[in-house]
DSSP file (Angstrom, degrees, kcal/mol; ACC not computed):
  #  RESIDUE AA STRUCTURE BP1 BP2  ACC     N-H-->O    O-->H-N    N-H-->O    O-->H-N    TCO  KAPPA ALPHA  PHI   PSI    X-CA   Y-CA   Z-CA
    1    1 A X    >>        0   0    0      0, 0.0     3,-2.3     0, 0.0     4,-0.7   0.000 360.0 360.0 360.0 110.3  -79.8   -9.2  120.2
    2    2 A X  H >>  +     0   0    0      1,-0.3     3,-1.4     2,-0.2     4,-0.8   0.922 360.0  54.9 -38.1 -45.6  -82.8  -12.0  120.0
    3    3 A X  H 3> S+     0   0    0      1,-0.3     4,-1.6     2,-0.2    -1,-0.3   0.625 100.1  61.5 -98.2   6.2  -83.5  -11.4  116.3
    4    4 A X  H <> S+     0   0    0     -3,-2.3     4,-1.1     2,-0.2    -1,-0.3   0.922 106.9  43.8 -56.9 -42.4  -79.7  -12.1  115.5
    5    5 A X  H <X S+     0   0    0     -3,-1.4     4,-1.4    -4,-0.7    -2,-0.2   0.388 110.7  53.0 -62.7 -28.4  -79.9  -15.5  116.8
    6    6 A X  H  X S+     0   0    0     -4,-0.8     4,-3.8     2,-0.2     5,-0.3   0.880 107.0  52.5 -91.0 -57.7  -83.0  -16.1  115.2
    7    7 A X  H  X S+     0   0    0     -4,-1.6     4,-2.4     1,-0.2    -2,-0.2   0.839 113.6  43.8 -48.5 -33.9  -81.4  -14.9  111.8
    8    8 A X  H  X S+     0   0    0     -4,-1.1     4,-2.6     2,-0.2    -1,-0.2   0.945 110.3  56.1 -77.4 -47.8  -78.5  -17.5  112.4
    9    9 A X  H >X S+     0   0    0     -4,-1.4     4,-2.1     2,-0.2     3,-1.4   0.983 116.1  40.8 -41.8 -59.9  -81.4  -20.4  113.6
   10   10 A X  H 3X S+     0   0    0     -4,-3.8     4,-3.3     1,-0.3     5,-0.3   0.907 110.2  51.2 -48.3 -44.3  -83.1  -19.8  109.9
   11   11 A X  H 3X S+     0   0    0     -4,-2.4     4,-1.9    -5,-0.3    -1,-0.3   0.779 111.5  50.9 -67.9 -29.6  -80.1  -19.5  107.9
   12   12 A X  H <X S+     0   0    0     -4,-2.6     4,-0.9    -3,-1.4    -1,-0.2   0.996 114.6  48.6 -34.8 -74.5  -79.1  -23.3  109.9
   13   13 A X  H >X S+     0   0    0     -4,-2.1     4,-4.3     1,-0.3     3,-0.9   0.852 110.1  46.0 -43.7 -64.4  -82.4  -24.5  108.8
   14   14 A X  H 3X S+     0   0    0     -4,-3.3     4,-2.3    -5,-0.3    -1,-0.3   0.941 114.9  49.2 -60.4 -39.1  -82.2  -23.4  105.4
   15   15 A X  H 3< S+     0   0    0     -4,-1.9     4,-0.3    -5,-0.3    -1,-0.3   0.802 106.0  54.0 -45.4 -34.9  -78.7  -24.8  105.1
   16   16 A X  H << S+     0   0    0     -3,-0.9    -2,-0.2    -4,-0.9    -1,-0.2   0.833 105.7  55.4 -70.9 -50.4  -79.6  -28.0  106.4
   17   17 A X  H  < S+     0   0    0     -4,-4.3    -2,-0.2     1,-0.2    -1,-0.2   0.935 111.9  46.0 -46.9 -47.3  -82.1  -28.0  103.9
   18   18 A X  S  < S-     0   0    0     -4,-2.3     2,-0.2     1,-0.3    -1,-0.2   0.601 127.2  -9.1 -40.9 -43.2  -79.4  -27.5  101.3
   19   19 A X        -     0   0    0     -4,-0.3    -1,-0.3     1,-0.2     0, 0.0  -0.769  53.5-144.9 177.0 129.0  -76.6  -29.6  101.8
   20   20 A X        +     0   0    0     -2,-0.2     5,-0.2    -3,-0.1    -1,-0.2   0.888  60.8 124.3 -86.5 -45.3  -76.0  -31.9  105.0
   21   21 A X        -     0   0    0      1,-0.1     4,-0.3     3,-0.1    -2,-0.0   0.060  49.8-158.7 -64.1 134.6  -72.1  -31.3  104.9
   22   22 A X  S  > S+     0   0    0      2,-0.2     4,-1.9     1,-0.2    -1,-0.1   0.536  86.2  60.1 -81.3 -26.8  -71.2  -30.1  107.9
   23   23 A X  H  > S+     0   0    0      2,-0.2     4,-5.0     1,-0.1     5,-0.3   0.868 109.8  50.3 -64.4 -41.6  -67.8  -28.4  106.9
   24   24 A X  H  > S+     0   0    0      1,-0.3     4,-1.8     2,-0.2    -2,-0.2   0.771 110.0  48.6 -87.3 -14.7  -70.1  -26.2  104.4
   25   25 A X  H  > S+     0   0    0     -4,-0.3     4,-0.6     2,-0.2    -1,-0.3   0.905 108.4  58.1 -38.5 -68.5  -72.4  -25.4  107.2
   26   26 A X  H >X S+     0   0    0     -4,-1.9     4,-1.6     1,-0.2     3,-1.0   0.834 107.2  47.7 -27.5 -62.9  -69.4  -24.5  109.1
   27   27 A X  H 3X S+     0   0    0     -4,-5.0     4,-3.4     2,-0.2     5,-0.3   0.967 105.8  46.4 -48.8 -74.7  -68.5  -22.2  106.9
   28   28 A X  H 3< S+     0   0    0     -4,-1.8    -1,-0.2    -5,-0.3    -2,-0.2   0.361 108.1  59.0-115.3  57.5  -71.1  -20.2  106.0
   29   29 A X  H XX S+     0   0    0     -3,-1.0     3,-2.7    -4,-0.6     4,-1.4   0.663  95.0  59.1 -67.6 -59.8  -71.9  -19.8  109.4
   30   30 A X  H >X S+     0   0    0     -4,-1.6     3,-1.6     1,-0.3     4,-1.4   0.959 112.9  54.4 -64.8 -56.5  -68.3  -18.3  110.1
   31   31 A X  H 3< S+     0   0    0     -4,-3.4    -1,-0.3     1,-0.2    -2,-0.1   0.635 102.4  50.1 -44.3 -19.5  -69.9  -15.7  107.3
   32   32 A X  H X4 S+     0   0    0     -3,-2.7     3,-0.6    -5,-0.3    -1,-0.2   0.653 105.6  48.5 -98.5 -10.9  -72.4  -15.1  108.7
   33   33 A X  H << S+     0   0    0     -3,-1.6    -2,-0.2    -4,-1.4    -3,-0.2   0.664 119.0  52.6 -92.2  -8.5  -71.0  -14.1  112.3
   34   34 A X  T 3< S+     0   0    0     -4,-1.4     2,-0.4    -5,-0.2    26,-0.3   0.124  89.6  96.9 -80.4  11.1  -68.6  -12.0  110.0
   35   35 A X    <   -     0   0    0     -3,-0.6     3,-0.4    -5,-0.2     4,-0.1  -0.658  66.5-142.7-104.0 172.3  -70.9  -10.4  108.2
   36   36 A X  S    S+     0   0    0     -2,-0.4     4,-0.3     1,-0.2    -1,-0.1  -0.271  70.5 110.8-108.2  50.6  -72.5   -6.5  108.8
   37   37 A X  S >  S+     0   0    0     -5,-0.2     3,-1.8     2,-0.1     4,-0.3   0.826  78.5  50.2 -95.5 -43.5  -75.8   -7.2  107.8
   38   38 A X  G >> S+     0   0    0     -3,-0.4     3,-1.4     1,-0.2     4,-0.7   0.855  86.9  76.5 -65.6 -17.1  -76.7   -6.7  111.5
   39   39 A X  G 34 S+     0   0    0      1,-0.2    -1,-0.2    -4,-0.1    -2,-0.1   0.654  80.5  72.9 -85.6  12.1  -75.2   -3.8  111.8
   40   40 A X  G <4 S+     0   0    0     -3,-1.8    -1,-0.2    -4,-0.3    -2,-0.1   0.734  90.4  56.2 -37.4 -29.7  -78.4   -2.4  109.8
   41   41 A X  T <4 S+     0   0    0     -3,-1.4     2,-0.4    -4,-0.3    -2,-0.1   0.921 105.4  58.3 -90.5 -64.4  -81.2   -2.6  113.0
   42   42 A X     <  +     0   0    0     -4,-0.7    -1,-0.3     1,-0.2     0, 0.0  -0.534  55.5 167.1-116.8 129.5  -78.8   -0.4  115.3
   43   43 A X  S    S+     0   0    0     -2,-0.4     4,-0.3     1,-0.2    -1,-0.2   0.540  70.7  63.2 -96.0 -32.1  -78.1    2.6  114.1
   44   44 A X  S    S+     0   0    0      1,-0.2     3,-0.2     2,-0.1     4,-0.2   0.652 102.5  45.6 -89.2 -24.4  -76.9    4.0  117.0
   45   45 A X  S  > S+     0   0    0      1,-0.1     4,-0.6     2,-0.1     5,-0.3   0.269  88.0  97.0 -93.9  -1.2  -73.5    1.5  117.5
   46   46 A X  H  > S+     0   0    0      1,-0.2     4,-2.1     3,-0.2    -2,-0.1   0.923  73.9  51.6 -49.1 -42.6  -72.8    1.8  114.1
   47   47 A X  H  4 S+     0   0    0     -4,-0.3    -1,-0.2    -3,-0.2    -2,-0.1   0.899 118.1  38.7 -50.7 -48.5  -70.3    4.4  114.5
   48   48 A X  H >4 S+     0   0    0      1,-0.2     3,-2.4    -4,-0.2    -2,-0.1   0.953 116.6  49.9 -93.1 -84.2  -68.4    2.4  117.1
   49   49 A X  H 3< S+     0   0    0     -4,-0.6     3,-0.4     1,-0.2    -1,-0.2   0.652 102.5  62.3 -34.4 -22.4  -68.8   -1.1  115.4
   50   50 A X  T >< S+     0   0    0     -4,-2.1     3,-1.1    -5,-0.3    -1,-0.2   0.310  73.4  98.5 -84.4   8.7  -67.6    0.0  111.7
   51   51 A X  T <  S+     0   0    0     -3,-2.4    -1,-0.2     1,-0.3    -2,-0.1   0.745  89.5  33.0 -92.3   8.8  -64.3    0.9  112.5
   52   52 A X  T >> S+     0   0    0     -3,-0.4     3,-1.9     1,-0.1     4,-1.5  -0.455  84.9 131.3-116.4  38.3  -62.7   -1.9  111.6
   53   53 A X  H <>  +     0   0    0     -3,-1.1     4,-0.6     1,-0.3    -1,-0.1   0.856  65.0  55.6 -52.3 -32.1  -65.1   -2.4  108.9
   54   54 A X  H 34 S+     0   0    0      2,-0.2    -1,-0.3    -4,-0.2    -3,-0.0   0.327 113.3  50.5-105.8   4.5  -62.7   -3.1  105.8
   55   55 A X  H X> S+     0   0    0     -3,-1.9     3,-3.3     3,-0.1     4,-1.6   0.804 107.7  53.1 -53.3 -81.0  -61.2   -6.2  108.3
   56   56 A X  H 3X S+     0   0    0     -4,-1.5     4,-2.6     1,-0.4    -2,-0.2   0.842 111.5  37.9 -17.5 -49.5  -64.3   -7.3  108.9
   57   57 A X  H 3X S+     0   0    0     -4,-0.6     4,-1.8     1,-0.2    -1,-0.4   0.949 112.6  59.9 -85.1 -19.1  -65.4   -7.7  105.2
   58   58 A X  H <4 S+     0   0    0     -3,-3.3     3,-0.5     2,-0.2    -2,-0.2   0.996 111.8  45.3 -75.6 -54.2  -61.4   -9.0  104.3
   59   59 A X  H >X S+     0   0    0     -4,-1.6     3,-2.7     1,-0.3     4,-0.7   0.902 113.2  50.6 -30.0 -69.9  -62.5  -12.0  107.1
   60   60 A X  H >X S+     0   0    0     -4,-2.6     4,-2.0     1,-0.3     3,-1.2   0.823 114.0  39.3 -48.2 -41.3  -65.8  -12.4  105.4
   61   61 A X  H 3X S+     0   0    0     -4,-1.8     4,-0.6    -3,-0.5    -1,-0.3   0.467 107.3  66.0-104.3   7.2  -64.5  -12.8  101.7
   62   62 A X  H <> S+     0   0    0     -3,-2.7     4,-1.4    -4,-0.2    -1,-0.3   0.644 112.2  37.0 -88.2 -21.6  -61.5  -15.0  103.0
   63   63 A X  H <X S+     0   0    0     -3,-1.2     4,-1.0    -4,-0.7    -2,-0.3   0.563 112.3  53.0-120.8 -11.2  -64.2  -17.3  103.9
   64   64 A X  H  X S+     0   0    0     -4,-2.0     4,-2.6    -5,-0.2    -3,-0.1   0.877 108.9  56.6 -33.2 -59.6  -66.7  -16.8  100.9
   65   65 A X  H  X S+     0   0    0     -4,-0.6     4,-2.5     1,-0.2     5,-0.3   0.963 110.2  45.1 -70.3 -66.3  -63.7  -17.5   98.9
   66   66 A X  H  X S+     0   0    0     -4,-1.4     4,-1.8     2,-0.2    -1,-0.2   0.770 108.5  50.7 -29.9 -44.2  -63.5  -20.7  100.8
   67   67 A X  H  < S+     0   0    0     -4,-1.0     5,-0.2     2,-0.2    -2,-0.2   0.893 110.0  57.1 -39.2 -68.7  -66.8  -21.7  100.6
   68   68 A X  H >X S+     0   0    0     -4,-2.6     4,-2.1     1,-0.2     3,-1.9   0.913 113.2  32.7 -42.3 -80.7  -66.5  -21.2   97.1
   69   69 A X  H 3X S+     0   0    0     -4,-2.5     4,-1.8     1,-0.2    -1,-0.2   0.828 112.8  56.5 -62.2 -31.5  -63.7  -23.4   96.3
   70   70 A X  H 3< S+     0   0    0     -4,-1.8     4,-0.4    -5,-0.3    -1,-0.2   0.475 117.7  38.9 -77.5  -3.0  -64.3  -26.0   98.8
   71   71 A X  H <> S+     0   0    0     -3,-1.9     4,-2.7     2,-0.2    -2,-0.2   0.566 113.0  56.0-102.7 -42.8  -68.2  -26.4   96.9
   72   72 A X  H  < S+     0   0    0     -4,-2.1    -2,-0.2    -5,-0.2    -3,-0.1   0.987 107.8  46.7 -58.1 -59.2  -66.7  -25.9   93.7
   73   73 A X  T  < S+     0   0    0     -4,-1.8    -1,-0.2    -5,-0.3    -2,-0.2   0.852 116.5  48.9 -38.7 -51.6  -64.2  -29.0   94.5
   74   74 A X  T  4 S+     0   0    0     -4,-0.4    -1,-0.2     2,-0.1    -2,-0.2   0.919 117.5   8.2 -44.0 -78.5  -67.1  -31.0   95.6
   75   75 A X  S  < S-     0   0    0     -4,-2.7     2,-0.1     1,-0.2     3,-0.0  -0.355  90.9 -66.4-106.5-161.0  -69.9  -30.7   93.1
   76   76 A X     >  -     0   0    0      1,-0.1     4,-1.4    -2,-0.1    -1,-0.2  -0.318  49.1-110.5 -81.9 153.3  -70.5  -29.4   89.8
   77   77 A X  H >> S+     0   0    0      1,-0.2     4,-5.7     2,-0.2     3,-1.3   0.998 114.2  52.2 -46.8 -68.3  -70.4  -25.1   88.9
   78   78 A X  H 3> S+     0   0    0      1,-0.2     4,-2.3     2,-0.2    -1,-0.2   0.831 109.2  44.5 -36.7 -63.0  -73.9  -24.8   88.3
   79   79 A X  H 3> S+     0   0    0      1,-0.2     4,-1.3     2,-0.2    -1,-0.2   0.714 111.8  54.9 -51.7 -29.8  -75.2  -26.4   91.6
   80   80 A X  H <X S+     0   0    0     -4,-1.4     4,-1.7    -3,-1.3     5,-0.3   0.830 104.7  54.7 -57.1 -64.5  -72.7  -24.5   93.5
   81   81 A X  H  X S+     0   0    0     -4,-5.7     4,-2.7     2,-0.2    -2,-0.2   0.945 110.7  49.6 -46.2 -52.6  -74.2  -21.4   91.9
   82   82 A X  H  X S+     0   0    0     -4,-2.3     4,-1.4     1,-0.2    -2,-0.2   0.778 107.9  43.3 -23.6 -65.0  -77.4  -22.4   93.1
   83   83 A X  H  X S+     0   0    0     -4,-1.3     4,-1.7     2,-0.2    -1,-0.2   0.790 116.5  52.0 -79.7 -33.9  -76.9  -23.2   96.6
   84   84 A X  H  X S+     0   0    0     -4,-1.7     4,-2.3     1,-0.3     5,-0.4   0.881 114.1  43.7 -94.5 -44.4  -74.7  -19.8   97.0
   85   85 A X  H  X S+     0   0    0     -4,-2.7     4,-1.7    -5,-0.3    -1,-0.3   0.855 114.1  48.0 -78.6 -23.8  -77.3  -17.8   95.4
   86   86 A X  H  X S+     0   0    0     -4,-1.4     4,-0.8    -3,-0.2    -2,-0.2   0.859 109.5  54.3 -77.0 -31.8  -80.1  -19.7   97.6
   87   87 A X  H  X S+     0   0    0     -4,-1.7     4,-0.9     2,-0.2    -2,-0.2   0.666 117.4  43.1 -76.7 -22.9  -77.8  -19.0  101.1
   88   88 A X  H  X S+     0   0    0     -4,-2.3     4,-2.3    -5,-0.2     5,-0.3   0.803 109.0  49.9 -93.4 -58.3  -77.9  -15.2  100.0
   89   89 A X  H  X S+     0   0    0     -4,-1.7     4,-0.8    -5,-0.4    -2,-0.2   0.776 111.7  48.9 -39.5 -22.5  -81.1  -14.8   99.0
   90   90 A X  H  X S+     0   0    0     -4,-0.8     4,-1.1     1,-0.2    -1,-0.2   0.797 110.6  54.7 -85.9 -20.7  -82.4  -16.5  102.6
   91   91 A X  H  X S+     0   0    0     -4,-0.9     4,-1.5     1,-0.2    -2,-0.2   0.692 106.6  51.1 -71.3 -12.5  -79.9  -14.0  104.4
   92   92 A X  H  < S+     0   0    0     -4,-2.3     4,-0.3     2,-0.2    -1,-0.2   0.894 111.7  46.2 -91.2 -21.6  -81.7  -11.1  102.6
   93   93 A X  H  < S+     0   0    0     -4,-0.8     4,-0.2    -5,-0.3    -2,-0.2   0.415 111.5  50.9 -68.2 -16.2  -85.2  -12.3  103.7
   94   94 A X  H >X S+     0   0    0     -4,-1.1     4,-3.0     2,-0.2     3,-1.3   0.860 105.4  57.9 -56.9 -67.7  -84.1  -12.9  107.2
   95   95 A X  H 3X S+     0   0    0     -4,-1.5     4,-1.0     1,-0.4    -2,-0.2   0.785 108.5  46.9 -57.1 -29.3  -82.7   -9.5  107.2
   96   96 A X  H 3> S+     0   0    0     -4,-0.3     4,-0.7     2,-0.2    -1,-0.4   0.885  98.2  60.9 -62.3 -46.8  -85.9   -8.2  106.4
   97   97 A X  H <> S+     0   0    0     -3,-1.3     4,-2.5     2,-0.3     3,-0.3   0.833 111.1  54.3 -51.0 -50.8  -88.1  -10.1  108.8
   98   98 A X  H  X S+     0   0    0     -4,-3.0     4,-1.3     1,-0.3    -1,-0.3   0.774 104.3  46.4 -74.8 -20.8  -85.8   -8.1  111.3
   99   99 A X  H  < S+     0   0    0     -4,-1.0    -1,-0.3    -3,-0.3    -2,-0.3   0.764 116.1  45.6 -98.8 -33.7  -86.3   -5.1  110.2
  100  100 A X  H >X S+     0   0    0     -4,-0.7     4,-2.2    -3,-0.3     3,-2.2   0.972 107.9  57.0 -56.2 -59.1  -90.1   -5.7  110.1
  101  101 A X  H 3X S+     0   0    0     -4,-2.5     4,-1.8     1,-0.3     5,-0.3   0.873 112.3  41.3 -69.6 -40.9  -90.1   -7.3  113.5
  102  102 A X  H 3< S+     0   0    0     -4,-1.3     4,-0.4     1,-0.2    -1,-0.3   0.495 112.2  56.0 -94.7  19.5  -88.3   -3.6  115.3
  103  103 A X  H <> S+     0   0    0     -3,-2.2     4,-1.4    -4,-0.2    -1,-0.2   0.606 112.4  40.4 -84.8 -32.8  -90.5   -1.4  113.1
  104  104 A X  H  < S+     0   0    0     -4,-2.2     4,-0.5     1,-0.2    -2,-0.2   0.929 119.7  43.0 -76.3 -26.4  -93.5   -3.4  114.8
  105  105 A X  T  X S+     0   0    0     -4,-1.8     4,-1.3     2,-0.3     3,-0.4   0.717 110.5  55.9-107.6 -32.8  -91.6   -3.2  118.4
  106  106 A X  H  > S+     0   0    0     -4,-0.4     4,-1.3    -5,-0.3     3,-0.3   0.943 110.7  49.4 -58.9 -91.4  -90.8    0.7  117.3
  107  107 A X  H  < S+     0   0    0     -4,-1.4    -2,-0.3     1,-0.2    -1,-0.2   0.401 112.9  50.2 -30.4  -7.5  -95.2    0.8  117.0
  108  108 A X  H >> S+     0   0    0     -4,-0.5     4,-4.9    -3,-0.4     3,-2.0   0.738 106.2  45.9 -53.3 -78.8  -95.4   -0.7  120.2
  109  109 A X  H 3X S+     0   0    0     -4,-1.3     4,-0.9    -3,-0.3     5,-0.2   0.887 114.0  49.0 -36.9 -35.7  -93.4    1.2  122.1
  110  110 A X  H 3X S+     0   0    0     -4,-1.3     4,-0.6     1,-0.2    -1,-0.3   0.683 113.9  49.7 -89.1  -2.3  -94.9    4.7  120.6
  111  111 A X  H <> S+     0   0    0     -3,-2.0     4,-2.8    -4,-0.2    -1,-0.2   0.815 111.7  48.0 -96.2 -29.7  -98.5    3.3  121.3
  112  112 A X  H  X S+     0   0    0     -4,-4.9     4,-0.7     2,-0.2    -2,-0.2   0.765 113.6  46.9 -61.0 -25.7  -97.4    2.3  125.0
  113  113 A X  H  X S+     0   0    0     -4,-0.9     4,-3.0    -5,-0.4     5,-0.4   0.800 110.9  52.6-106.0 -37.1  -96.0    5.7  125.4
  114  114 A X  H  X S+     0   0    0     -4,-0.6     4,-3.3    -5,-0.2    -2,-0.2   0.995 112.0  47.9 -47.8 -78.7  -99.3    7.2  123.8
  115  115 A X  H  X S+     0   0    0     -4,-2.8     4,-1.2     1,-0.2     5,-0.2   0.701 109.8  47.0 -49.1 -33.6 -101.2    5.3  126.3
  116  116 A X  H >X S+     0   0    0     -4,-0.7     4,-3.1    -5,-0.2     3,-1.2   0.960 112.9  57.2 -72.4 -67.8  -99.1    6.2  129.5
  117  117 A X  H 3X S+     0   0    0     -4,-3.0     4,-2.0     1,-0.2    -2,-0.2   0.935 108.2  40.2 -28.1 -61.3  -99.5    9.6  128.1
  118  118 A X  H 3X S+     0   0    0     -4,-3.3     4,-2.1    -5,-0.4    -1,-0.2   0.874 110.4  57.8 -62.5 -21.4 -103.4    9.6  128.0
  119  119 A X  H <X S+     0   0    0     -3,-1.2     4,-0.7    -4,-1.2    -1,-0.2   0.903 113.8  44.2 -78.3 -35.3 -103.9    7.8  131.6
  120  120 A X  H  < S+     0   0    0     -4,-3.1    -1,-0.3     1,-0.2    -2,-0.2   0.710 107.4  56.7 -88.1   7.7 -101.9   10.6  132.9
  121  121 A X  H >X S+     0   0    0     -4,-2.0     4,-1.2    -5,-0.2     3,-0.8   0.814 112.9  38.3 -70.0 -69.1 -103.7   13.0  131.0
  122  122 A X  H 3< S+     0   0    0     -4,-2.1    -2,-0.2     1,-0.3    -3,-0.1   0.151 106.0  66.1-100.7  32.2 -107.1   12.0  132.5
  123  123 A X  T 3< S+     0   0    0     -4,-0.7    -1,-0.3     2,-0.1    -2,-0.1   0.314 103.9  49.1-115.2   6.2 -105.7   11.4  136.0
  124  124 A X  T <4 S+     0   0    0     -3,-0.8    -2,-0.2     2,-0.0    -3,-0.1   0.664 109.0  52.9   5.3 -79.3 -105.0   15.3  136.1
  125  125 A X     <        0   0    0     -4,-1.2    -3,-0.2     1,-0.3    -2,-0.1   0.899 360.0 360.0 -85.3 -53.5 -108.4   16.1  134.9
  126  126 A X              0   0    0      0, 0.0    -1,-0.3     0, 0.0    -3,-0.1   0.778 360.0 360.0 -91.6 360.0 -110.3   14.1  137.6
């Protein structure tokens, strides 16, 4: 899915912005290819993609919990708090942008289908 890919480019970016170590990149990256925030957009693989769902999130929080300690070790609490709360807050604004971007690609589609509709519509009539 392009806008997965895209979610993982911003969330780089914003990381980069954050904190140059590359281990802490590493990391919550590996969270983010563990996480089910994509499986929001498709509604229709959900069924079949959740069924190992309570793995999935054990992965995810084995490496949170990493994150967590390996930041903690590194700087001070507070800053730590910071940067964790800025790396969720950009994944929730991401997640959003995607969810904007297939409601506009949803309006596409039904205006393309609208339009197909109407040409054959007046191709009948003359």
């Amino acid at each position: 899915m392009m806008f997965q890919s895209n979610l993982l480019n911003i969330t780089k970016q914003i990381i980069n912005q954050l904190d140059r170590d590359n281990t802490f990149i590493k990391l919550i990256l590996s969270i983010i290819v563990f996480s089910t925030i994509n499986y929001i957009s498709k509604a229709q693989s959900t069924s079949i993609n959740l069924l190992n769902i309570k793995q999935i999130l054990n992965i995810q929080d084995i490496y949170v919990e990493l994150v967590w300690i390996y930041l903690i070790y590194r700087y001070d609490y507070y800053p730590v708090v910071k940067c964790f709360s800025n790396v969720i807050r950009v994944i929730f604004i991401s997640n959003e942008d995607i969810h904007q971007a297939q409601q506009i690609e949803i309006c596409i589609n039904m205006v393309d289908s609208l339009t197909q509709q109407t040409e054959q519509t007046l191709n009948i009539i003359n």
